[in-house]
C-alpha positions in Angstrom: -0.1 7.8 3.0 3.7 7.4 3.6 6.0 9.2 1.2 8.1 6.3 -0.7 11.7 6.0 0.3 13.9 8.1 -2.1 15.5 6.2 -5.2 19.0 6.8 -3.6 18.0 4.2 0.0 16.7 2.1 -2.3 20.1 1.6 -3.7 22.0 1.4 -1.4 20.2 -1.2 0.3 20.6 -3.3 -2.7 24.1 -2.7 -3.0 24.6 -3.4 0.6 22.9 -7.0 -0.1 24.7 -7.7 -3.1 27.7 -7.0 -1.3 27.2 -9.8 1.2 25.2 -7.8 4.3 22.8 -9.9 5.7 19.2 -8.7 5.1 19.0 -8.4 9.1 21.9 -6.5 9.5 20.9 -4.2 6.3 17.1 -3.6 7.4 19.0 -2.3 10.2 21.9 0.1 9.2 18.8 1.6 6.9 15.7 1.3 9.0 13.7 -0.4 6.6 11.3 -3.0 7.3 12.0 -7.1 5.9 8.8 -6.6 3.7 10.1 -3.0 1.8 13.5 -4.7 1.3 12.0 -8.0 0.1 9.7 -6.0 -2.6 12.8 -4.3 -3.9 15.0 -7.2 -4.3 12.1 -8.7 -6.3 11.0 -5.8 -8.4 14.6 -5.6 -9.2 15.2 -9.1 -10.4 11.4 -8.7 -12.5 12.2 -5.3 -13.8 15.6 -4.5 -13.4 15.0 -0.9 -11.6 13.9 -0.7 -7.6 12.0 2.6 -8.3 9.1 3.1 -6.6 5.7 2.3 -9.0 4.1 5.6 -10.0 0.5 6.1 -11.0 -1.5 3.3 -9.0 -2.7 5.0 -6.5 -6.1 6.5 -7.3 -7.3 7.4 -3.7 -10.5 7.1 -2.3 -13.9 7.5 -4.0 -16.1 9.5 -1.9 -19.3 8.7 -4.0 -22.3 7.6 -1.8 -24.9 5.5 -4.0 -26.4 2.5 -3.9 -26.1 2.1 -7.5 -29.8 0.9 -8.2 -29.7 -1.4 -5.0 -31.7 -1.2 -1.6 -30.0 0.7 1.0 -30.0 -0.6 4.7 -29.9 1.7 7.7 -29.4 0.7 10.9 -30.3 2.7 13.7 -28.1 0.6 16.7 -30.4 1.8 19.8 -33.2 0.2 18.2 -31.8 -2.8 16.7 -34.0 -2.0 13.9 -32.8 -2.2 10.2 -35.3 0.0 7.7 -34.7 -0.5 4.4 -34.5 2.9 1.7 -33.8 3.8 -1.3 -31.4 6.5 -2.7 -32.5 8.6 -5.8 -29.3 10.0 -8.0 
């Protein structure tokens, strides 16, 4: 995953925009993409801060059950599908 732009970008871009630069002309001079800039303008007016948002991201779960349900394989050369079951 991307590391989060720093705090310091962040405000500067806002200051930029509430100075009068046009979003295109900001997204720009910062490299930033419309969608980034958008985000922080609107977490800014809902929370009054444009820090990033900290603890959300739990990664990825590498747990492989089937939780109690059937378990289809599919072996492609054979266009067969064989169903099985997965004990914990």
């Amino acid at each position: 995953m991307p590391k989060a732009y720093s705090q310091d970008l962040r405000e500067k871009a806002i200051a930029a925009i509430e100075r009068g630069v046009p979003k295109s002309e900001v997204i720009t001079m910062f490299n930033l993409s419309r969608d980034s800039l958008d985000r922080w303008l609107k977490r800014r007016l809902e929370t009054g801060s444009v820090a990033a948002t900290q603890g959300y991201q739990r990664g990825h779960s590498h747990r492989t059950q089937a939780f109690g349900r059937p378990l289809y394989l599919c072996c492609a050369a054979q266009k067969t599908y064989k169903i099985c079951s997965m004990s914990s």
